[in-house]
Every structure is written in C-alpha cells, then in structure tokens.
C-alpha positions in Angstrom: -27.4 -39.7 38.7 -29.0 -36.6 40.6 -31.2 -36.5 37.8 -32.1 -39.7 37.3 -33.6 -39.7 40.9 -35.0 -36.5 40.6 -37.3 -38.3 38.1 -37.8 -41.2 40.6 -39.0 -39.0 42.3 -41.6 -37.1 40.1 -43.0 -40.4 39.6 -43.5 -41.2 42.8 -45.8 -38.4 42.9 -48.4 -39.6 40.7 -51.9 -40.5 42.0 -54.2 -42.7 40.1 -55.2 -46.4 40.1 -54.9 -49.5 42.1 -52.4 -52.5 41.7 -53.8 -55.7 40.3 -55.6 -58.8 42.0 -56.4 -61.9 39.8 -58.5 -61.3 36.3 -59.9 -64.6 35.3 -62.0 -63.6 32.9 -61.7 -61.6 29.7 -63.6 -58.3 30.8 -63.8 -58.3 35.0 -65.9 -55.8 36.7 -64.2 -53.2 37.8 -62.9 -53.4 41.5 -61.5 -50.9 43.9 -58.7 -53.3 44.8 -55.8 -52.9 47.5 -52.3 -52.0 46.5 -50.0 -55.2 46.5 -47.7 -52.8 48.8 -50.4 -53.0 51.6 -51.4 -56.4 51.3 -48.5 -58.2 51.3 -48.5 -59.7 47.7 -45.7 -59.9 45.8 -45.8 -57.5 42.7 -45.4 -59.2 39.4 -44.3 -57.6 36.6 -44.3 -58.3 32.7 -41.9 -57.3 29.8 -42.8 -57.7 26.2 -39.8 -57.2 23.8 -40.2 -57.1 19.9 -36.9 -59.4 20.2 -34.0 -60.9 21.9 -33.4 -59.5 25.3 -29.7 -60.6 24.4 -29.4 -58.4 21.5 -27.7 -55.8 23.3 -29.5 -53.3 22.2 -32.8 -52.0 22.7 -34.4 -54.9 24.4 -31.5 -55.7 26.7 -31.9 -52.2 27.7 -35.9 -53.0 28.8 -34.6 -56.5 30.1 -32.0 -54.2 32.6 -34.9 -52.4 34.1 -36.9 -55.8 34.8 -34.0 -56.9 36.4 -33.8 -53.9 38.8 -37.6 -54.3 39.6 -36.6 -58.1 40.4 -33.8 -57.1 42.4 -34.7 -54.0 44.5 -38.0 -54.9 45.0 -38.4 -58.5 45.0 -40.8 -58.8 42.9 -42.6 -62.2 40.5 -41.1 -61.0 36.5 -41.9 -62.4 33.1 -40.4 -61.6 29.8 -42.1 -62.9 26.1 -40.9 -61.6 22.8 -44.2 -60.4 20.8 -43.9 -58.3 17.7 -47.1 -59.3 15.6 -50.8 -57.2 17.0 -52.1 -60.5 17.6 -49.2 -61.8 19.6 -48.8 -58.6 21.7 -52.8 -58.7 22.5 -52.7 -62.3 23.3 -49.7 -61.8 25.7 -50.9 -59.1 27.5 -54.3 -60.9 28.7 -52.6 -63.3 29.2 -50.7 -61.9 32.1 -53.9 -59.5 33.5 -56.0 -62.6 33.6 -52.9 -64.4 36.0 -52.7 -61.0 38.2 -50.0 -59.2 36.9 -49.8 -55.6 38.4 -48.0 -53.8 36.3 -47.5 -55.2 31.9 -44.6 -53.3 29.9 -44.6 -53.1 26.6 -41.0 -52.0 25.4 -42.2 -49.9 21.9 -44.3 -47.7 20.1 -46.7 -50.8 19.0 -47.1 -51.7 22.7 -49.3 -48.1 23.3 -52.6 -49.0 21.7 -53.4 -52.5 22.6 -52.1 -51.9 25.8 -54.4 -48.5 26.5 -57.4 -51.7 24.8 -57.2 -54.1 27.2 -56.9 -51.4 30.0 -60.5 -51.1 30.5 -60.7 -55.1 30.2 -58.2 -55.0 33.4 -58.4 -52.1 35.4 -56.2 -53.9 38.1 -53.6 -54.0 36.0 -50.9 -51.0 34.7 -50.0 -51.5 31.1 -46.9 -49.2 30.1 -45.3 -49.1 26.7 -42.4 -47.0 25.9 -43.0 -44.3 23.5 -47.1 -43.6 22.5 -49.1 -40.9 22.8 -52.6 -42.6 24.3 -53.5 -43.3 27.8 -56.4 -44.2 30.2 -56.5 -44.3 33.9 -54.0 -47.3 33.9 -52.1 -46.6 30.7 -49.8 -45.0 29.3 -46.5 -44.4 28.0 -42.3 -43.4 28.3 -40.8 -41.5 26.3 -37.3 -41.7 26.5 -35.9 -38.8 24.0 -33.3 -40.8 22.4 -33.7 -37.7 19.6 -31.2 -36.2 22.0 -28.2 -38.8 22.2 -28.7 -39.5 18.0 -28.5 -35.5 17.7 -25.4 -35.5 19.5 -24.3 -38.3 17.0 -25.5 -36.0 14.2 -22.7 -33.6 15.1 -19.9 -36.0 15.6 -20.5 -37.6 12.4 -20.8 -34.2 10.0 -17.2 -33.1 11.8 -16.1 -36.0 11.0 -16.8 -37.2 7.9 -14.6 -36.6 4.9 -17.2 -37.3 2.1 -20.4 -35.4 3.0 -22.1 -38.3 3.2 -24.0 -40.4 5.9 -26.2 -43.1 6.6 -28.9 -44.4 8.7 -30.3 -47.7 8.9 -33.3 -49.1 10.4 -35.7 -52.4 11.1 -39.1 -51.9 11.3 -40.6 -48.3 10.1 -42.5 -47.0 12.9 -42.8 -43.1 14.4 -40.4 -43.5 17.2 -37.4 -44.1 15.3 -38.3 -42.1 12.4 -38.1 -39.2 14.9 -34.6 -40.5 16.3 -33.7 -40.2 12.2 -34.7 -37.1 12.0 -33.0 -35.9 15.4 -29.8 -37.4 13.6 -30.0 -35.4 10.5 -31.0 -32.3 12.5 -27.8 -32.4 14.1 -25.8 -33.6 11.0 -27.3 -30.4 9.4 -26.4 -28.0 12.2 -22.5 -28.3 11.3 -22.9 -29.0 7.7 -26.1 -27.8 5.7 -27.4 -29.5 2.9 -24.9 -32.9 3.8 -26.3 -36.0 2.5 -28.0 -38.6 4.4 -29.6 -41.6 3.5 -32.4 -43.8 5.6 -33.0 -47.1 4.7 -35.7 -49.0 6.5 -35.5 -53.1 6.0 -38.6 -54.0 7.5 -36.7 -56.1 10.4 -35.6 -55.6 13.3 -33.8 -59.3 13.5 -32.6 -60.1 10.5 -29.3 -59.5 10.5 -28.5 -60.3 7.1 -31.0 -58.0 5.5 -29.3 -55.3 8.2 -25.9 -55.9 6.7 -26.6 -55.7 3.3 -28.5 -52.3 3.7 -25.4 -51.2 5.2 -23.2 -52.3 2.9 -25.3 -50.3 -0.2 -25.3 -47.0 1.7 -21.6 -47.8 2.2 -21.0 -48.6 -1.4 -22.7 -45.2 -2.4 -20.5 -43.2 -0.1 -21.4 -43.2 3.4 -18.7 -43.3 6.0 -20.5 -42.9 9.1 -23.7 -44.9 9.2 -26.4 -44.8 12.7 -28.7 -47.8 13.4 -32.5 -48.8 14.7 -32.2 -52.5 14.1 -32.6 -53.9 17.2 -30.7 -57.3 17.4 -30.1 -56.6 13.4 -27.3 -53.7 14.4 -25.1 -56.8 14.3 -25.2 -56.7 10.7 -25.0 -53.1 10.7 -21.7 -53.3 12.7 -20.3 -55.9 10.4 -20.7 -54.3 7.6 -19.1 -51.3 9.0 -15.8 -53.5 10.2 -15.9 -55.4 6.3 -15.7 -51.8 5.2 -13.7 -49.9 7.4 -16.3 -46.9 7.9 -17.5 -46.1 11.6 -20.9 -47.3 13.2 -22.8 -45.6 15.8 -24.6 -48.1 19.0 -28.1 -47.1 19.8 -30.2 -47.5 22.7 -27.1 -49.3 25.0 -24.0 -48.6 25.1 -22.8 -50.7 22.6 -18.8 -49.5 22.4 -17.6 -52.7 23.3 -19.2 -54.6 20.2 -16.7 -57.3 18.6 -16.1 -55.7 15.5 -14.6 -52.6 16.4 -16.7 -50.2 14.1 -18.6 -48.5 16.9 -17.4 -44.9 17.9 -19.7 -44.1 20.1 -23.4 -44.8 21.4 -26.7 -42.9 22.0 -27.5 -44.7 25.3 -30.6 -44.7 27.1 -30.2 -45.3 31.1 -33.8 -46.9 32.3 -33.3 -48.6 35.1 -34.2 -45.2 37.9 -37.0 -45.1 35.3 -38.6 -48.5 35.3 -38.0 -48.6 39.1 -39.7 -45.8 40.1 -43.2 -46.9 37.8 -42.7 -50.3 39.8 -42.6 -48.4 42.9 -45.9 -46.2 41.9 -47.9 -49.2 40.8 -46.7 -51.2 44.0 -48.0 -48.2 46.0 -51.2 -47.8 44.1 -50.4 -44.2 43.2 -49.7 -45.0 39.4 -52.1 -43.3 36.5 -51.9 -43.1 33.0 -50.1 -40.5 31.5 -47.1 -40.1 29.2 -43.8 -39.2 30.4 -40.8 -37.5 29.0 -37.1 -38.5 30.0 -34.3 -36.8 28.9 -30.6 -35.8 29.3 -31.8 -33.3 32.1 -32.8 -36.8 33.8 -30.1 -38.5 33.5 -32.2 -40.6 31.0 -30.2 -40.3 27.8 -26.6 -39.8 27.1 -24.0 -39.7 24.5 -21.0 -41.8 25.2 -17.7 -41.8 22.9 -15.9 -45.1 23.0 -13.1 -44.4 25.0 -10.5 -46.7 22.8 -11.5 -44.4 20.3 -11.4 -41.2 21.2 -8.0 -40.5 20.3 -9.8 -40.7 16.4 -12.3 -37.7 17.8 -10.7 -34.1 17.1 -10.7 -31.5 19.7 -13.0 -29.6 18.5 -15.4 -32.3 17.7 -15.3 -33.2 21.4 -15.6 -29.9 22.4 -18.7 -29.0 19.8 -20.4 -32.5 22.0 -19.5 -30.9 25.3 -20.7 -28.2 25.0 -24.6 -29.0 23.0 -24.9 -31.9 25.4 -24.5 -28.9 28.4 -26.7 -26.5 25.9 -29.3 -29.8 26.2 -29.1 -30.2 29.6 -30.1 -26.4 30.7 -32.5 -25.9 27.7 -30.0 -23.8 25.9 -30.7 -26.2 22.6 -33.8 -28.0 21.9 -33.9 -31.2 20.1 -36.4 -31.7 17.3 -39.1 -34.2 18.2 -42.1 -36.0 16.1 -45.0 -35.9 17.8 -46.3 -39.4 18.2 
C-alpha cells in the first residue's frame, strides 16, 4: 500500500491543463478555464468499458476506481459500454460537450479517439488505459499486467504434468498480446521449449465461443490454461471445471469464481491510481502523458487462491516469492510490447 501511494503521489505532481467547463459545440475555442477544485463545481467523471462492469473482470476493475472517485471525492460519474470506433467516438463527445472534466476509456482502443477529440475539448482530460499517444490533455495507463501473467507463467510450467499450456483471449489487440507473451516468457524460464497455445476468439463477451476455445486447447493437452476474455472468462472457467484442468483469473482477483477452476489471479489494484488522476484533473495540474504502474507500485500482483494453495508445491511458492521480490527491486525485468 506504501507503493500504491507513492504513485498517488507522483501523479499529483503533474502540471498541465485545466479541468472542463461546458463544450456545447463540436470544436470550442480553446479556453483557459478554472479548475473545478477552485470554483466549486462538482467534478464529473466518465468510464467507457468494452463490456459489463459486472463481469468481474477487467471492467469491474475500471468500475472500482469510478467508484472510489464517487466516493472520496464526491464527484457527478457515468459509465457506457462502447466497443465499436464509432460508439467510443460518439460517447466521448458526448460527455465533453455536457462538461465532463475528466473521460476514461478503460483499453487500448480508447488511446486514439480519445488523444482526436482532445483538441475538440481541451477542457476536458481523456485517459485510456494502455496506448502510446498523448496531447496536452491525453494520454494513457499502463498498468503492467505482463508482470502478474509472468508470475503465472512460472506457476503453471512447475506445475504442469504434460508440457503443455494454454492461453485464451477475446478480442486481438497489443495489450493483451503482450500479457501473452509475458505468460510464456515466464512459462519458458522454468521449462524451455514447453508448449503453449493462444487462441484469440474475436470476443470479449461471448461466453460460449470462450468455452469452446478452451475446451480445444484442453482436448489437445493443455492443463493449465490463462485468460483475456473479459466477461467471456466465464466460459473459460467452465470449461476448465467440465474438464478438471486449472484456470488462471486475470485483471481481478477472480479466486472466488463458482466453478472452482481458478488457482490463482494476475490482479491489477487501480483504485490509488484512478484516484489520484481524479485528484490532478480536479486540481488542474493534469497533462498528457503515459504512465507506467507496476508491482513496485502496488499496482499489480499475483494472488494464489488461498483454498488452493495446499495443491501449490513448496518450491513452486517459493520460485513466486522470490521473482515477485526480484520484480519488485528490479532484480528481474518483465518482457513488454511496446504499444
């Protein structure tokens, strides 16, 4: 936690553009404004989620940190699912032109309209998480998840019994290939040359599609299988249950799913992070940039399910102790797609 609010505040530091005032029109002259901190206003705040915010997954974990900005700072929130260009474009004016201060697009395809319609709305901070472009009131997190599925990697390779694992995902984008490759980095570092398949279905809600991917990689030998599937882990974890092979969460801590099959999760903790870019916006003291969060942050970490641990050998726990510390100091760098 010492971490985590180191990085509150780093962020806290950053200098840069004003908080929002009402955009009525599509392209609104540019205005020197007054930070909603010093006027009084009530900050209002945006999340756009490529699903569910009940999937407890990935955009549960985005919802989490809309909540914190609701509840330490008081502040007006709004959450829309968007997933096509034209959606996410749409939704984002949307919300500049009725004076939202600060939008958040939870993903990689949030980064590029969002940096678009920045010099439409220079009031207004739009944020997506994970993206490599910025302007004065955009930009991006980066939350290295590569860290937690690297960890998961290793537990899976000293595990396994049939050099063989799996990883499934929804939509194909550079964010989660790099989380992939993370996964097989670490698989690789306790057992060269060990077998991993990645199968992308081109969804990140349909469940069905989700399980029956699973299910072939299963069939074909996989006994530990990793997911990006958003609200379509579900079918992931089914399928794992169905054939008694183990399941990694992703992006929450998803231990406590129904069926039983997850071992473990590579969580992201965003809620110091989200709090602390409310706070800069509210202040006026936001600008666009890209940030990196890690396990050094208290950003990331790698959680076994305690009601199975007693399945985890010693020396499998002890090989995760000791790379997450080797992660933490520096000791062991993660392999990361630039993006």
């Amino acid at each position: 936690m010492k971490c985590a609010l180191l990085s509150v505040a780093a962020l806290l530091l950053l200098v840069g553009c004003n908080s929002s005032t009402d955009n009525n029109a599509p392209a609104p002259a540019p205005s020197s404004g007054t930070p909603a901190a010093n006027t009084g206003k009530k900050l209002k705040v945006a999340l756009l989620t490529p699903g569910p915010v009940s999937d407890a997954g990935w955009s549960a974990m985005a919802y989490d940190g809309l909540t914190e900005i609701k509840d330490k700072l008081g502040a007006e929130v709004s959450n829309e699912e968007a997933s096509s260009e034209e959606k996410i474009k749409d939704s984002m004016r949307s919300y500049a032109q009725k004076g939202y201060d600060l939008i958040f697009g939870h993903g990689y395809e949030y980064n590029a309209p969002g940096v678009e319609l920045a010099a439409d709305f220079p009031n207004t901070v739009f944020v997506s998480s994970s993206g490599d472009k910025t302007a004065k009131n955009a930009g991006a997190f980066r939350f290295e998840l590569e860290q937690g599925f690297y960890l998961a990697g290793i537990m899976a390779a000293k595990m396994d019994t049939k050099n063989h694992l799996a990883m499934i995902g929804g939509d194909d984008v550079p964010s989660i290939r790099s989380t992939f490759d993370a996964f097989k980095a670490g698989a690789e570092s306790v057992k060269p040359g060990i077998k991993v398949d990645e199968v992308f279905t081109g969804s990140g809600s349909d469940i069905a599609k989700a399980k029956a991917a699973t299910e072939q990689v299963i069939s074909s030998g996989a006994d530990f299988v990793i997911h990006q599937a958003n609200a379509a882990a579900q079918g992931v974890f089914d399928a794992c249950k169905d054939k008694g092979v183990y399941a990694f969460g992703a992006n929450a801590d998803q231990n406590d799913n129904a069926s039983g099959a997850v071992i473990a999760s590579a969580v992201i903790v965003a809620k110091p992070a989200f709090l602390a870019l409310a706070k800069a916006v509210q202040a006026g003291t936001y600008t666009g940039t890209v940030q990196k969060f890690g396990m050094k942050d208290g950003a990331i970490d790698f959680v076994v399910n305690p009601k199975l641990k007693d399945k985890v050998p010693a020396d499998a726990q002890k090989l995760l102790d000791d790379t997450k510390d080797k992660i933490k100091n520096g000791a062991v760098t993660v392999p990361e797609a630039k993006f």
